[in-house]
C-alpha positions as CSV (number, residue, x, y, z in Angstrom):
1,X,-84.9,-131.2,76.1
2,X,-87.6,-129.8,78.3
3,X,-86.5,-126.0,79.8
4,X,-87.0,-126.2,83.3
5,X,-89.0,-122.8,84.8
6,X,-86.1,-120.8,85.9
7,X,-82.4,-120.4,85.4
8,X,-79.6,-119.0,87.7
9,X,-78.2,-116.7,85.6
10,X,-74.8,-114.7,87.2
11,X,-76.0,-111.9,88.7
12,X,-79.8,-112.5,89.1
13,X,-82.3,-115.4,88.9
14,X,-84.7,-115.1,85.5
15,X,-88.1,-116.5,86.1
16,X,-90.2,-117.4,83.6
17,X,-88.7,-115.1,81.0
18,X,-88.8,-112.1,83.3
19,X,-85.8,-109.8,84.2
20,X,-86.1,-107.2,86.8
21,X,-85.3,-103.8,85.3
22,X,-82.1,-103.3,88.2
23,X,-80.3,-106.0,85.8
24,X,-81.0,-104.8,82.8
25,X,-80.0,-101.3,84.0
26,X,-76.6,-102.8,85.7
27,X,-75.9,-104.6,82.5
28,X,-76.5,-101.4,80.8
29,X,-74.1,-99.3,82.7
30,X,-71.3,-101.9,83.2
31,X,-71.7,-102.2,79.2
32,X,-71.2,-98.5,78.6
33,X,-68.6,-98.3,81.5
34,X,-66.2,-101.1,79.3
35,X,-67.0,-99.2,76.4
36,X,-65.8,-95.8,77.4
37,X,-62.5,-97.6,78.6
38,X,-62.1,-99.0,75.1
39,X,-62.6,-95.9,73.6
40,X,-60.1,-93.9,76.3
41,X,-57.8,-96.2,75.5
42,X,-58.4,-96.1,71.9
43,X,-58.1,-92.1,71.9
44,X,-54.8,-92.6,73.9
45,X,-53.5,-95.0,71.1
46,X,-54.6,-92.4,67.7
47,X,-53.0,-89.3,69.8
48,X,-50.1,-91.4,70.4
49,X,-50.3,-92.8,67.1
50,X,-50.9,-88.8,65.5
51,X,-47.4,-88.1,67.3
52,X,-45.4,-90.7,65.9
53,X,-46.6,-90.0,62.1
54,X,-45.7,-86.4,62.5
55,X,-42.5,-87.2,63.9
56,X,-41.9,-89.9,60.9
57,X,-43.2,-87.3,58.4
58,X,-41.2,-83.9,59.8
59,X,-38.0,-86.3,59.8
60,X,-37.9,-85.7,63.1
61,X,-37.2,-82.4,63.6
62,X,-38.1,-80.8,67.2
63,X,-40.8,-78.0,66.1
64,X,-43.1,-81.1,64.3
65,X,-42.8,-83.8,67.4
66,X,-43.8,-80.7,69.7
67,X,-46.7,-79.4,67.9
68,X,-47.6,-82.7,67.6
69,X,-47.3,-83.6,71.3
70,X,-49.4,-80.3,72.3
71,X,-52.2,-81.1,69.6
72,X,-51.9,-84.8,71.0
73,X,-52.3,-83.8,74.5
74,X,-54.8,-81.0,73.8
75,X,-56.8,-83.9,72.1
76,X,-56.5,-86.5,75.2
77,X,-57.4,-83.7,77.6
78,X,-60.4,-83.1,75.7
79,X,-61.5,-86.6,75.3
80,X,-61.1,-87.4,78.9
81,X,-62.9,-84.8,80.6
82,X,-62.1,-81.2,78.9
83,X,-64.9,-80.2,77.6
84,X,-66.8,-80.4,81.0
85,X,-64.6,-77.8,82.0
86,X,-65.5,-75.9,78.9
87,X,-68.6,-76.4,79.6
88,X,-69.1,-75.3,83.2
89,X,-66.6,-72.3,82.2
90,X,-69.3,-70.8,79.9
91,X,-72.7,-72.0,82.1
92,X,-70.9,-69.6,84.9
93,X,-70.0,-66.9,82.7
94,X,-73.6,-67.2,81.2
95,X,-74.9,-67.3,85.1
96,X,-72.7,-64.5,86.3
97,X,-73.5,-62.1,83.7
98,X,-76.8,-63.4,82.3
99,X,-75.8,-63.4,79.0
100,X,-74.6,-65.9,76.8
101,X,-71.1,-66.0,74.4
102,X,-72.8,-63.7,71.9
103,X,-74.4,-61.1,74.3
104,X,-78.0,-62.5,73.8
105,X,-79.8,-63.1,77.2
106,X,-80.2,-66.9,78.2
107,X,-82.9,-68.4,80.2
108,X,-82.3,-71.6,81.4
109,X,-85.4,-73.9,81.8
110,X,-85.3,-76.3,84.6
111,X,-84.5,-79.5,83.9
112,X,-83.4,-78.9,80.2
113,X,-79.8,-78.0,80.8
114,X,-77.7,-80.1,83.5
């Protein structure tokens, strides 16, 4: 079978072997886009998961499937986003007062820290 010189692919045409960077970056991102939603989703399912085990094990008593659900919750909420606001909670404080969590001074260099 003889290859012919190009091939349709779905998103772009490939000549000659060569892919434009654009679809490898798009492939990239879209890649890494599915795989944080498997991994939201798969967060979701062990805190869900974490709940139910404690609720088995504590024989269902109220205290155990709250302190569960908190811990649970306190665990999605940091997988989906809470430690940005962490995050931009102590870059302020450290900006505001120009010292960092331990009182030492912090000098940002551009372009190092977002």
């Amino acid at each position: 079978m003889i290859m012919h010189e190009f091939m349709l692919t779905a998103h772009t045409m490939v000549v000659a072997g060569v892919v434009p960077a654009a679809t490898v970056i798009e492939a990239a991102t879209n890649l890494i886009g599915d795989i944080i939603a498997f991994l939201g989703k798969g967060a979701a399912g062990v805190a869900l998961g974490f709940v139910i085990w404690r609720a088995l094990k504590g024989k269902f008593q109220i205290g155990a499937i709250v302190s569960a659900g908190l811990a649970g919750g306190l665990f999605l909420w940091f997988v989906f986003g809470g430690y940005e606001w962490i995050q931009t909670l102590f870059k302020n404080q450290a900006n505001d007062s120009g010292l960092n969590a331990l009182g030492a001074m912090v000098h940002f260099i551009p372009g190092l820290i977002s």
